[in-house]
Each structure stands twice: as structure tokens, then as C-alpha cells.
C-alpha positions in Angstrom: 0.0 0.0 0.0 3.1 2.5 -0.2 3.3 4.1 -3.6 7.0 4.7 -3.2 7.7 0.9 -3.3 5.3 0.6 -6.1 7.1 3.7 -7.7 10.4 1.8 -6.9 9.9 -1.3 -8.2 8.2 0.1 -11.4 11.4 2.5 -11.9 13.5 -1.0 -11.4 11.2 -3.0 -14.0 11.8 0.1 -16.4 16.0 0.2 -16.2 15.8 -3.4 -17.2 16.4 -4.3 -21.1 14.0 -7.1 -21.2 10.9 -6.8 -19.2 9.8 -10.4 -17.9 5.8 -11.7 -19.0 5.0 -11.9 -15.6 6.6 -8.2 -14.8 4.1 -7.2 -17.8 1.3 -8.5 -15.9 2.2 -6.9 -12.6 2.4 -3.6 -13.8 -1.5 -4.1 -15.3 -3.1 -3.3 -12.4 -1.2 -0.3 -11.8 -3.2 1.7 -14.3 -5.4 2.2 -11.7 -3.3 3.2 -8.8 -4.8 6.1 -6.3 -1.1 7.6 -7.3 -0.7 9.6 -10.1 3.5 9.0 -9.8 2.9 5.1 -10.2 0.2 5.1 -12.9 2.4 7.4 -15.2 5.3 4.8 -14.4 2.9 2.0 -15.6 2.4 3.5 -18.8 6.0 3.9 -19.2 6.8 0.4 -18.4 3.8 -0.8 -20.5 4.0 1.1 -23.5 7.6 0.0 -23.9 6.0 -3.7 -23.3 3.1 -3.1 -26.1 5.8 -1.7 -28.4 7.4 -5.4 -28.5 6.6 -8.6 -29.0 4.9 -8.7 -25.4 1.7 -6.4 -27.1 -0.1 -9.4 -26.7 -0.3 -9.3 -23.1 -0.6 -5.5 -22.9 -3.2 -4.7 -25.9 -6.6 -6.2 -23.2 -5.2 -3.7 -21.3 -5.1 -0.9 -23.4 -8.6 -1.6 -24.0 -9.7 -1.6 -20.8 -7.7 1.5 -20.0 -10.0 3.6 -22.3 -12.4 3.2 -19.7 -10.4 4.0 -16.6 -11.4 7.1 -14.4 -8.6 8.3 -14.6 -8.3 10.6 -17.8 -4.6 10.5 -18.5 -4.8 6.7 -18.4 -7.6 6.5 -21.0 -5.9 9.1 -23.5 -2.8 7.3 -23.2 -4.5 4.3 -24.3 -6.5 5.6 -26.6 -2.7 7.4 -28.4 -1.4 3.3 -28.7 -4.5 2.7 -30.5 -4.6 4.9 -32.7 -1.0 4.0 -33.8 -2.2 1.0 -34.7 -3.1 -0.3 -38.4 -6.0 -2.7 -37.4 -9.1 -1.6 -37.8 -10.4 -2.6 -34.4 -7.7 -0.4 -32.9 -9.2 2.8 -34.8 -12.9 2.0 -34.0 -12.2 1.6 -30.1 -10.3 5.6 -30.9 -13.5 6.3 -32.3 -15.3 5.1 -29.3 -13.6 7.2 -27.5 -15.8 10.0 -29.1 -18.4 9.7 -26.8 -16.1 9.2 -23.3 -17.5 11.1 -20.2 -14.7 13.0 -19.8 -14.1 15.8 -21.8 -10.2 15.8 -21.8 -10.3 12.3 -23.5 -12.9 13.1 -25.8 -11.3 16.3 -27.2 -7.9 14.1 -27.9 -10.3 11.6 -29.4 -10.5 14.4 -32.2 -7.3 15.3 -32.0 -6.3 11.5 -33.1 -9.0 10.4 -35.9 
């Protein structure tokens, strides 16, 4: 429950030059962390992830994040997706159109 050890061991995961499956899967949940500080470190640690050959675990997630309450989470997923080709990717970024939040929304536009 101390975000400076999740903060830590995120930083650790992020200075490593492979990240371990399971280290992937950790860091999922921290999307939704109460601390702003350890979700940003979870995007860093999981965009690096979805931009390898571990995307696979991370792209549920990225889904899911467009729903998170936390605004900064949802945009960020919703800036992955819309790097993608697929044309699942770009609908979900459409989606996004009609989010509650007006922050994620306007970036919606922003990306299609």
C-alpha cells in the first residue's frame, strides 16, 4: 500500500532491457493506482511492453484502459490505439468519441 515501493519497483522493472511476461502483468493493475506517480510509471513500463513482441499481453489492457477514471490513463490508451493499423484499434479511438470526460474526448478528435 506505499506508492513509493510501487514507484520503486516500477522504476526497477523500467531500467531493465527485457521486461519479464510476468513483470508485464504486474504492472496491469497499476493503471489504476490512487497515485498519479505510479500510474504514469505503468504507462512507461507498459508502453515499452506493447511496443514489443509482449503487445499481446498489454493490448486487453489498453482496451480496458479507455475506460479507466482516470483521464490521463484513458488518452494514453487511446494514443497506442490509434498508432495501430488494425481496424479494431481505430474504431475503439472512435469510441472514445463519446467518453465522459471531456479531456479524452477532445484528444479523441485530436487523433481520428
Amino acid at each position: 500500500s506505499d506508492p513509493y515501493r510501487r514507484r520503486q519497483a516500477l522504476a526497477t522493472l523500467g531500467a531493465l532491457a527485457a521486461l519479464p511476461d510476468e513483470a508485464v502483468e504486474a504492472a496491469i493493475p497499476l493503471l489504476d493506482d490512487e497515485d498519479m506517480s505510479v500510474r504514469g510509471q505503468a504507462m512507461e513500463v507498459l508502453g515499452r511492453a506493447a511496443a514489443g513482441p509482449q503487445r499481446p499481453l498489454v493490448a486487453p489492457a489498453l482496451l480496458a484502459s479507455l475506460r479507466s477514471r482516470h483521464a490521463a490513463v484513458a488518452v494514453w490508451a487511446m494514443e497506442d490505439l490509434a498508432r495501430q493499423p488494425d481496424d479494431a484499434s481505430r474504431a475503439a479511438v472512435r469510441g472514445m468519441l463519446r467518453a465522459g470526460k471531456q479531456e479524452v474526448r477532445n484528444r479523441a478528435v485530436e487523433l481520428l
